[in-house]
N, C-alpha and C positions, 0 to 999 in steps of 0.2 A: 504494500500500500504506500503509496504517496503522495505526501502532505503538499499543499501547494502553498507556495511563497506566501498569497495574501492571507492565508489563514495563520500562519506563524509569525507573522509580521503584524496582523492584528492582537494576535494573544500576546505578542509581547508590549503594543500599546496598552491590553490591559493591567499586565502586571506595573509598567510602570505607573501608571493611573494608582491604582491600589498603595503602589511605595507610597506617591507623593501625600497619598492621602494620610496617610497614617505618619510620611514623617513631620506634614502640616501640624498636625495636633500633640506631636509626641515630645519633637526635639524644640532646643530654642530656636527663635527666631532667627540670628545670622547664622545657624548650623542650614533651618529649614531654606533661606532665603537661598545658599548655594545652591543645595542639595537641588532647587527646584531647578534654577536657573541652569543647572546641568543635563538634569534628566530633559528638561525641556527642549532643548539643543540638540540634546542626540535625538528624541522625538521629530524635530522639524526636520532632522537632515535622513531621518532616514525616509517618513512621511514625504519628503520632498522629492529626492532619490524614488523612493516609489509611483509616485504619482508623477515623475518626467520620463521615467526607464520602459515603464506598460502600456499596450497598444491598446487597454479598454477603457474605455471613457468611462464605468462605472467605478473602476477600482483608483482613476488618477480623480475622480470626482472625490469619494471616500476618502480616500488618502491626503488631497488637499485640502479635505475642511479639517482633517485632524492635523496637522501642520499651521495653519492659519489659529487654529487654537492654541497650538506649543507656542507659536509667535507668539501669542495675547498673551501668553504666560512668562514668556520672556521680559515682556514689555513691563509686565505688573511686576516681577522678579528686580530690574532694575529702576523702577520709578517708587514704588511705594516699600512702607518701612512699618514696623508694628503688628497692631492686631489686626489691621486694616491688611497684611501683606500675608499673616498669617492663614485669613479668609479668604482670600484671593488665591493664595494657592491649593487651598481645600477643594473650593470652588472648581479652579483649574480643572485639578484633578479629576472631580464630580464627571467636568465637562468631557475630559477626554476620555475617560470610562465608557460614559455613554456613546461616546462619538463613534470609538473601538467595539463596541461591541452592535450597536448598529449596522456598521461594516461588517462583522461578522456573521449577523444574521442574516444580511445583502447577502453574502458568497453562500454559506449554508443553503438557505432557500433555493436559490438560483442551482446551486451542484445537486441539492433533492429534487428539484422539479427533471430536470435531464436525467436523473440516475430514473423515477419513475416513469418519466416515458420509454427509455429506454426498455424496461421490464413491461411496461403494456405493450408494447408493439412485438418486444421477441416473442410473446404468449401468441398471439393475433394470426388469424387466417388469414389468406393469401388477398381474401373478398377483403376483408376487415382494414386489411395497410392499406387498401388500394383507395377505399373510403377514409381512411383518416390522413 
């Protein structure tokens, strides 16, 4: 069996989503304030990277809203300071969670619907493909 790019590449948008969230609330503030500003980064470049490298317009659509979101985390990462930066990166996180795993169930969906046509049609009499 093999895994395809955008599913492994989305599951790792989600764990880092999950890090930040948890190191939002956990560690201090100029620990969490890097921390974000790092994961974020590698989020945008690799989110970027994927969404310039792939020839489908669903997966470079996916992949560019969750990079345009590391970007807004970057932005908040270096402008704001406090609790106000600590929420923001919670927040962040929240967003890129959802964003990743959205995508996820973009590709899911879409590799289930082809895997069961594929299984109605091998069943299917020769009348039956000719009419669908």
């Amino acid at each position: 069996m093999k895994l395809s790019s955008r599913f492994v590449i989305d599951n790792l948008f989600v764990i880092a989503a999950g890090f930040l969230a948890v190191a939002a609330m956990t560690w201090s503030i100029g620990v969490a304030h890097w921390v974000a500003f790092g994961v974020s980064v590698s989020v945008l470049l690799l989110a970027g990277l994927s969404a310039v490298l792939v020839p489908t317009l669903a997966r470079k659509v996916g992949h560019g809203v969750i990079g345009l979101a590391a970007a807004w985390s970057i932005i908040a990462a270096l402008v704001f300071s406090g609790t106000a930066l600590t929420w923001l990166v919670f927040a962040d996180a929240l967003l890129l969670g959802v964003l990743a795993l959205a995508d996820l169930t973009v590709h899911e969906a879409t590799t289930e619907n082809v895997v069961h046509r594929l299984e109605v049609l091998d069943g299917a009499t020769a009348e039956e493909r000719l009419a669908a």
